[in-house]
Structure formats: structure tokens, C-alpha cells
Short mmCIF file of the C-alpha atoms (twelve columns), coordinates in Angstrom:
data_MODEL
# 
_entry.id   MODEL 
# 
loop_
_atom_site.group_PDB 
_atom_site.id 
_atom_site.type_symbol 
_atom_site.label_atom_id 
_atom_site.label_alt_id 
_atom_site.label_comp_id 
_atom_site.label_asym_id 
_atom_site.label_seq_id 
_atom_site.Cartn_x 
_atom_site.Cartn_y 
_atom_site.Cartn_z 
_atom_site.pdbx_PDB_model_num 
ATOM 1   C CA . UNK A 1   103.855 113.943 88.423  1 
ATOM 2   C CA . UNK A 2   101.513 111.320 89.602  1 
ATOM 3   C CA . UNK A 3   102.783 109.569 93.080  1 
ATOM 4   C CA . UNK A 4   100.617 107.117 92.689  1 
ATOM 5   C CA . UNK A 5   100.757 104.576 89.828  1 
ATOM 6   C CA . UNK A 6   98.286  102.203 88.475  1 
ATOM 7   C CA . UNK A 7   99.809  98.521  87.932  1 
ATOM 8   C CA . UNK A 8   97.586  98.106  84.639  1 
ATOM 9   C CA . UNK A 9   99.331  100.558 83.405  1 
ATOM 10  C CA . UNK A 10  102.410 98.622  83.550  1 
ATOM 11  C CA . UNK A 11  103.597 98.568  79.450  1 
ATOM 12  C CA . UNK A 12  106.358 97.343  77.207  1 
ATOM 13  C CA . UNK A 13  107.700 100.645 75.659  1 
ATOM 14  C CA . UNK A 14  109.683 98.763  72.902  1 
ATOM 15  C CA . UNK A 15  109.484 95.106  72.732  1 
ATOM 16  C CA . UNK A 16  112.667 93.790  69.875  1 
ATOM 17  C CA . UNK A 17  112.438 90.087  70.361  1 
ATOM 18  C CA . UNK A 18  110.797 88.596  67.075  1 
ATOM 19  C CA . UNK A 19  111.184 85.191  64.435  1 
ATOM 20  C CA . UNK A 20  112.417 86.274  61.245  1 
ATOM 21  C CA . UNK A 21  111.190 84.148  58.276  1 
ATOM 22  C CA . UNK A 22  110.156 80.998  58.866  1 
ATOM 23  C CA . UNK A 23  113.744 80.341  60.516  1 
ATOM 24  C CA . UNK A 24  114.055 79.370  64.417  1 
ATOM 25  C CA . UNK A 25  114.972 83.190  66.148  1 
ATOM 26  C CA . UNK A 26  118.021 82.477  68.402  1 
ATOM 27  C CA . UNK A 27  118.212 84.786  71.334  1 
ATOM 28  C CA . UNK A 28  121.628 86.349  71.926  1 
ATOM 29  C CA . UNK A 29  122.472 86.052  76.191  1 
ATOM 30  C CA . UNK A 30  120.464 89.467  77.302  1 
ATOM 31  C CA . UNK A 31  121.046 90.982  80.639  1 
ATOM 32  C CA . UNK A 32  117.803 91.649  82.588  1 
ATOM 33  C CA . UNK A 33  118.083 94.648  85.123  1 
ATOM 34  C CA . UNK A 34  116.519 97.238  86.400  1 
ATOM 35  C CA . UNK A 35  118.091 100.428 85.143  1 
ATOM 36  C CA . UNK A 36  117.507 104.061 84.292  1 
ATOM 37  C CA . UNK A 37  116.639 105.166 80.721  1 
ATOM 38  C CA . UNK A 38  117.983 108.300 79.761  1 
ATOM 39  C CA . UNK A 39  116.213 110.533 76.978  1 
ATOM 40  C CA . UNK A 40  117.801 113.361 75.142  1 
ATOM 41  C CA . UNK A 41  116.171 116.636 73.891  1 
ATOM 42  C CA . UNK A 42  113.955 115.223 70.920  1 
ATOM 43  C CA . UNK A 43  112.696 112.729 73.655  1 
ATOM 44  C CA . UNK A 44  113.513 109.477 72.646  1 
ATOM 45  C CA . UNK A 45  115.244 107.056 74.692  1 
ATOM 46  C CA . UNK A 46  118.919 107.893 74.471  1 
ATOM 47  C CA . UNK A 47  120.667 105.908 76.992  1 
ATOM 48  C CA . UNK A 48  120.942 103.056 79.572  1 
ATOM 49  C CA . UNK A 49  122.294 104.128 82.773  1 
ATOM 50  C CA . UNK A 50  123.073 100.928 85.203  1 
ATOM 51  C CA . UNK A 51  122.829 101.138 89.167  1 
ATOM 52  C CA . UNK A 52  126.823 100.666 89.171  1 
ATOM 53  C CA . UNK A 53  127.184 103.657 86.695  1 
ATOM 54  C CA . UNK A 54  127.603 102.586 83.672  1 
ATOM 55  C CA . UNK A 55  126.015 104.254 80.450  1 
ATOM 56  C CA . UNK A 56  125.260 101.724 77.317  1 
ATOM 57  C CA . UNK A 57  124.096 104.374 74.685  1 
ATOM 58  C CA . UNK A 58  120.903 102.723 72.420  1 
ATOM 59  C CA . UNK A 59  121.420 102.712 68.361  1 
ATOM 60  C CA . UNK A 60  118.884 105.064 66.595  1 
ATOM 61  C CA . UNK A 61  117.436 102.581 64.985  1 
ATOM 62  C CA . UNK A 62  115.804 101.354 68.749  1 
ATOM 63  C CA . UNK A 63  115.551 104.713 70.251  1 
ATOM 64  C CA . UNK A 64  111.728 104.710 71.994  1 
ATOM 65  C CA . UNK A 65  110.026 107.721 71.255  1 
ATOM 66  C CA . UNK A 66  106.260 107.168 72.296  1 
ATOM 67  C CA . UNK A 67  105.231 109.797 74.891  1 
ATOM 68  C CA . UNK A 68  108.282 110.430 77.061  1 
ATOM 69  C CA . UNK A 69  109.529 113.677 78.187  1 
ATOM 70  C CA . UNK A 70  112.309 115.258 76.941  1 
ATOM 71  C CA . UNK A 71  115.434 115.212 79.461  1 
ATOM 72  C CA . UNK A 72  114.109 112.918 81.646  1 
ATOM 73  C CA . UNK A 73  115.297 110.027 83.258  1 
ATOM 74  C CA . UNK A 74  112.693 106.289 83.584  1 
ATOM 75  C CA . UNK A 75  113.107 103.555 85.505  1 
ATOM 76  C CA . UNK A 76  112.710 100.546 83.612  1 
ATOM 77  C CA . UNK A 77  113.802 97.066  83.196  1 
ATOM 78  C CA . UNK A 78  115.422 96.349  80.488  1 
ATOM 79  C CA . UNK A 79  116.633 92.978  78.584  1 
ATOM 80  C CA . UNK A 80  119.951 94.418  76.576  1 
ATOM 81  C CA . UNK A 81  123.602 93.098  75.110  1 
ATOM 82  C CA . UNK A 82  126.545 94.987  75.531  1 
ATOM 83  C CA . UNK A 83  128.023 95.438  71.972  1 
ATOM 84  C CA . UNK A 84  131.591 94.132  72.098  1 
ATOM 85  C CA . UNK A 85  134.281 97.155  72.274  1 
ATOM 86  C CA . UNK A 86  131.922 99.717  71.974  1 
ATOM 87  C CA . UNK A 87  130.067 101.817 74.574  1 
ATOM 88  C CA . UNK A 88  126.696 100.526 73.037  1 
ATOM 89  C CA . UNK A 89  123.931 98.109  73.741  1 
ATOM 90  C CA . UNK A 90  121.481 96.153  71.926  1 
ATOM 91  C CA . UNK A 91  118.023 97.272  73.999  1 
ATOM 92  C CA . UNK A 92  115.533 94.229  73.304  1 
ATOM 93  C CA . UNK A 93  113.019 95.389  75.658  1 
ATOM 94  C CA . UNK A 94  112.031 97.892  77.958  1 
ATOM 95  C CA . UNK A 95  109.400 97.839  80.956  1 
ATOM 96  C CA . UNK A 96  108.658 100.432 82.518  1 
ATOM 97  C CA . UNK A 97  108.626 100.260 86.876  1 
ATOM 98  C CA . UNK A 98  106.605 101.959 89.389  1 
ATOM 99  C CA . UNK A 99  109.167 104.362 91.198  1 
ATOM 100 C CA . UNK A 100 107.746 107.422 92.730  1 
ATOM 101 C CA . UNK A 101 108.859 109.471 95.699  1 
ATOM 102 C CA . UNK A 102 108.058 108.307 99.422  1 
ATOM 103 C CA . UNK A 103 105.231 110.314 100.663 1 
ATOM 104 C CA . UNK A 104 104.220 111.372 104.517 1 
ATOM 105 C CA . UNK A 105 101.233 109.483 106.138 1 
ATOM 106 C CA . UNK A 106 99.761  112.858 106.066 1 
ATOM 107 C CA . UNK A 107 100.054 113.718 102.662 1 
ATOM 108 C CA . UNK A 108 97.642  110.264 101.470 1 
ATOM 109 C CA . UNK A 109 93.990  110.551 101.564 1 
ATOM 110 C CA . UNK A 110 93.219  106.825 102.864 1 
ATOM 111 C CA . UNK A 111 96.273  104.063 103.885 1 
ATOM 112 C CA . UNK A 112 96.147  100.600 101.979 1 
ATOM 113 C CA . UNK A 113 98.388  98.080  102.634 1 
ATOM 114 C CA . UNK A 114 96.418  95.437  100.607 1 
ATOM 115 C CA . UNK A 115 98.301  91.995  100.780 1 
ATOM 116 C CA . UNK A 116 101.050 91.406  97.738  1 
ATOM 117 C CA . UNK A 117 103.628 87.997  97.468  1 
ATOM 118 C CA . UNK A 118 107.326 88.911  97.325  1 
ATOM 119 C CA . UNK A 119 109.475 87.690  94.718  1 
ATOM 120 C CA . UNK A 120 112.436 89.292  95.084  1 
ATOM 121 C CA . UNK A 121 113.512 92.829  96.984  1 
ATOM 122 C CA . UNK A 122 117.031 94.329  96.926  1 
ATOM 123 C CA . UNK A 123 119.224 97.323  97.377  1 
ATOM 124 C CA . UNK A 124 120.827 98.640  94.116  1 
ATOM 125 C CA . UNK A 125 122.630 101.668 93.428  1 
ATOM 126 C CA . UNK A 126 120.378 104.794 94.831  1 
ATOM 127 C CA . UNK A 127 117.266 102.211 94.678  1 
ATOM 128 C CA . UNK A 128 115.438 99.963  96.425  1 
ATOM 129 C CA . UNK A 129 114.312 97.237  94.232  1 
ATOM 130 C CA . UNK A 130 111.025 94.803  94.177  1 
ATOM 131 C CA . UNK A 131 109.565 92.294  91.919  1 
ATOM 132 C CA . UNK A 132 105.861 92.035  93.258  1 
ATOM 133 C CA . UNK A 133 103.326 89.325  92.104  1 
ATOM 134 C CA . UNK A 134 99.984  90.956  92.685  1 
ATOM 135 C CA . UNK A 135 96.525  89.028  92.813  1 
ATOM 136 C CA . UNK A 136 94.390  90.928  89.946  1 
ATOM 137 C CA . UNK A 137 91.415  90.532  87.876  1 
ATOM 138 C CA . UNK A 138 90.118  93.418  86.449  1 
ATOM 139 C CA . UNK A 139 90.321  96.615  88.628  1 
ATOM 140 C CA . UNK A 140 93.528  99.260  88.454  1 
ATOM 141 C CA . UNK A 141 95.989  99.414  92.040  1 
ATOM 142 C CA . UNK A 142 97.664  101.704 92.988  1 
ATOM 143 C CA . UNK A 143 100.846 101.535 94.685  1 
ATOM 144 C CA . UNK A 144 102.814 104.105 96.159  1 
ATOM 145 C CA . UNK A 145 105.465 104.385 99.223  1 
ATOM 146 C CA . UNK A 146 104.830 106.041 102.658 1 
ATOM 147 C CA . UNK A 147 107.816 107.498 104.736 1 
ATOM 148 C CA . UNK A 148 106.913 106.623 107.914 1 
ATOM 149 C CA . UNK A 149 109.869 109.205 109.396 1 
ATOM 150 C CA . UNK A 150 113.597 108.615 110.762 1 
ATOM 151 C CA . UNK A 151 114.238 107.274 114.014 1 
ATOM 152 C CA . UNK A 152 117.640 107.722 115.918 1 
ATOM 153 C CA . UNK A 153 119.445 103.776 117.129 1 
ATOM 154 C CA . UNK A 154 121.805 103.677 120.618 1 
ATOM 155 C CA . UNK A 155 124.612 103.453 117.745 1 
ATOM 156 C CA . UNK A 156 124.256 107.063 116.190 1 
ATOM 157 C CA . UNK A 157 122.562 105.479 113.324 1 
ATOM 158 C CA . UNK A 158 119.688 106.355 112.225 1 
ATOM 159 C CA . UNK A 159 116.576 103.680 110.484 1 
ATOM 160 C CA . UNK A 160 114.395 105.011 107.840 1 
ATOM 161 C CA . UNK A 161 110.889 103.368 108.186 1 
ATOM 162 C CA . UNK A 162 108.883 103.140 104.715 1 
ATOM 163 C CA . UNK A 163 105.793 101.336 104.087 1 
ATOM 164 C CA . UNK A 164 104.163 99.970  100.749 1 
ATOM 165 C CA . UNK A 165 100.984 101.548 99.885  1 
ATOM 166 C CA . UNK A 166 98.692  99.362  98.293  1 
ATOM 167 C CA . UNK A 167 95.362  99.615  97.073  1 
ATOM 168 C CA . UNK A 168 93.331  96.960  95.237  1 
ATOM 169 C CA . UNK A 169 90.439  98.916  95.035  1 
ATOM 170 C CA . UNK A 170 88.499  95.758  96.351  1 
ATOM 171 C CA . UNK A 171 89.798  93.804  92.965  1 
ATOM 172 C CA . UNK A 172 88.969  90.328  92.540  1 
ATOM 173 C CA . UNK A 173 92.393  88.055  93.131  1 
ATOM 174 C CA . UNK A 174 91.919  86.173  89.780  1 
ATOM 175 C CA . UNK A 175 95.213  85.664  89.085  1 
ATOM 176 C CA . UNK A 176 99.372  86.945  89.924  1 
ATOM 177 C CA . UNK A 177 100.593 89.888  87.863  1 
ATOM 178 C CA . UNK A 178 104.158 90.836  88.445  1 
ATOM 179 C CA . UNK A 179 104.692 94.128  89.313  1 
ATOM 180 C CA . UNK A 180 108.080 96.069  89.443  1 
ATOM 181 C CA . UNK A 181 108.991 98.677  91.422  1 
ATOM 182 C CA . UNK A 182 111.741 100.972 92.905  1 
ATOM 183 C CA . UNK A 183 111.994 103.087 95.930  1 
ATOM 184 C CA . UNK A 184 114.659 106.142 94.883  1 
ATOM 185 C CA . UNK A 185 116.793 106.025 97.611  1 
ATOM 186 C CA . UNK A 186 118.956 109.016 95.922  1 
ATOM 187 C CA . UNK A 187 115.804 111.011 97.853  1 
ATOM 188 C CA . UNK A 188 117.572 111.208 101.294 1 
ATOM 189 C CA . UNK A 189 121.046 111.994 100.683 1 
ATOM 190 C CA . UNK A 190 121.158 115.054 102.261 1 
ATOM 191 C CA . UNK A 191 119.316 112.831 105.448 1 
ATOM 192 C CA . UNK A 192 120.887 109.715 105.447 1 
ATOM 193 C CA . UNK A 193 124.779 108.231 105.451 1 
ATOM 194 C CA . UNK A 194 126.305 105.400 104.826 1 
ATOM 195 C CA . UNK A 195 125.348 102.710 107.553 1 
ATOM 196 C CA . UNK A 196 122.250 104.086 107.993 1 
ATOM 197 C CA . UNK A 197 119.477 101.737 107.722 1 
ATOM 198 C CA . UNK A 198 116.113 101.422 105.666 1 
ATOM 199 C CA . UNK A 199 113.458 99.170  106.697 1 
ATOM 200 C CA . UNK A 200 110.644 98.443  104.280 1 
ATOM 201 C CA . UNK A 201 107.563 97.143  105.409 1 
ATOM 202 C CA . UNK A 202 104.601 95.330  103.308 1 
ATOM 203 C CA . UNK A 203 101.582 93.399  103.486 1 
ATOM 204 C CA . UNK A 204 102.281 89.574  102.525 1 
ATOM 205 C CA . UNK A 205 100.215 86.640  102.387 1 
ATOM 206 C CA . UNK A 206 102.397 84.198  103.320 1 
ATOM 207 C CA . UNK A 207 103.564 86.787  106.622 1 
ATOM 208 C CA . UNK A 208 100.966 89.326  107.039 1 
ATOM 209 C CA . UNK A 209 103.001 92.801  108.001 1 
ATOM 210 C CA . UNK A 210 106.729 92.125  107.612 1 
ATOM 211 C CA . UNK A 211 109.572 94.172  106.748 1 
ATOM 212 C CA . UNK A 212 113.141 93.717  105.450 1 
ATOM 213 C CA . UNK A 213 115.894 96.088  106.679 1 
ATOM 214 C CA . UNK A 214 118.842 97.006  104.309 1 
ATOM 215 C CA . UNK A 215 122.344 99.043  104.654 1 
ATOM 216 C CA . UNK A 216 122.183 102.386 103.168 1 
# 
């Protein structure tokens, strides 16, 4: 599996929201998140599986089925409604997130930490969770996350230092593109406990080399 992902890539797997006739299309009140899709053995999306644990099975009829692996799990965000009294949900589009494993320094061929603007960033479930706006034009990035190693605190706890890797591949900054992206945190449970910390640093515009720190 590729680590590193190329933001162009970024695609709507299944995009529901239409106008029927020449009537004005109403839209129902969609949750946006950023969840895991589920696929079962014929590999089409099967399920939605929330950061709180919740499972929203999809209806056949909206099952995505273009290239994904059997028994596999996506990250995605996804704009869905939770059918009344049943365990179902309306999927009404699905975008698919950058989430690879955190990497050693060691194990990239060149660092990048090309500059990106924050929108949002927050912990979630067994993720770490950013919405990115990237200056683009024309050229592919690549993103990726470096694990910059564990480092014991006078506490007993212990900080997790990760860094974005970023590469505009010298792109001209035309204009923002939002880019989404999740950090699987699930990764260092066998490493990490609960009050252990996590501090993820970037490259900003606004800040130059910042970080945030979360709880894990």
C-alpha cells in the first residue's frame, strides 16, 4: 500500500445529491463526518462505521463498487441520514481521505514540510483528524506522516512527536484545495495509554512550524 498519497487524487467515490425534474431538490439535514467505510466480500461499500462506534449499514441500491478491495476498511468523509428506527443510512456522498501509517525519518527518501493553512484538526475515535487547504495549481503532493519517536515527560507520560510530510513538488500556489486527512492513531496501542500525549507538528503560513498537542 502506497504511504504516500497524491492530493489530486482526492475523488468523490459516489456523489447522490441531484435535481429531479425540473422541481427545486430539497436536501434532507445530512451529517458530514469523517468515518470508516466498511466493504464486504464482493467489494462494495457495505457499511459506515463512526469514530464513536456506531455501524449505519448502506442500502444496495448505493453500495460503491468502483475499485475497492474486498474486506477492507476506507477512510472517508461522508454526508449521510440516519434512517429513522432502522440501523441504516442514506450515504449521499463519499470522499475519500489521505490516512496512511506514520513512517520513521529514516524510512523517507527526502523530508518536505512544504507550508499548508489549517482549517480544522481534531482527535476522534482512534484518529487524528485534519481539514487542510493546500495552495495548488497543477502539480500532484504528496503528503504523508513522519513519527518522529516517543519521548518519556517527569509525569510517567509519555509524548508522541509526528510531523506532516509535505511535498509540493515545487507547484505553483494558484489557488486553496482542501485536503482531508487522518493520522490512525489505533497504530500505537500496544505503545501508548490513555493520557499519553500526541503532538503534531506542520508547516503553516500564517505560523511557520507549529504543532498542536492532544490527549491520547
Amino acid at each position: 500500500m502506497k504511504v504516500l498519497l497524491k492530493i489530486l487524487s482526492t475523488f468523490f467515490i459516489v456523489s447522490l445529491l441531484c435535481a429531479c425534474g425540473e422541481e427545486e431538490y430539497v436536501y434532507p439535514d445530512v451529517l458530514t463526518e469523517f468515518v470508516c467505510l466498511k466493504t464486504n466480500e464482493q467489494g462494495k461499500g457495505a457499511q459506515l462505521i463512526t469514530d464513536e462506534g456506531k455501524t449505519w449499514e448502506i442500502p444496495e441500491s448505493q453500495r460503491p463498487s468502483d475499485k475497492l478491495t474486498p474486506d477492507s476498511i476506507y477512510r472517508v468523509v461522508s454526508k449521510y441520514v440516519p434512517l429513522p428506527d432502522t440501523e441504516e443510512a442514506d450515504v449521499y456522498a463519499l470522499q475519500s481521505v489521505i490516512a496512511p501509517l506514520p513512517k520513521a525519518k529514516s524510512e523517507f527518501e527526502d523530508i518536505h514540510t512544504d507550508a499548508v493553512t489549517i482549517q480544522s484538526i481534531w482527535r476522534s475515535g482512534d484518529y487524528l483528524n485534519l481539514i487542510l487547504q493546500v495552495m495548488v495549481k497543477d502539480k500532484a503532493h504528496e503528503f504523508g506522516f513522519i513519527d518522529e519517536g516517543i519521548t518519556t515527560n517527569e509525569d510517567g507520560s509519555r509524548t508522541l512527536k509526528l510531523t506532516l510530510f509535505h511535498n509540493r513538488d515545487n507547484d505553483v500556489e494558484g489557488f486553496y484545495r482542501k485536503a482531508y486527512l487522518s493520522v490512525p492513531l489505533w497504530h500505537y496501542q500496544d505503545v501508548l495509554t490513555p493520557g499519553d500525549l500526541i503532538t503534531f507538528q506542520l508547516n503553516t503560513y500564517k505560523e511557520g512550524m507549529t504543532s498542536r498537542t492532544f490527549i491520547y
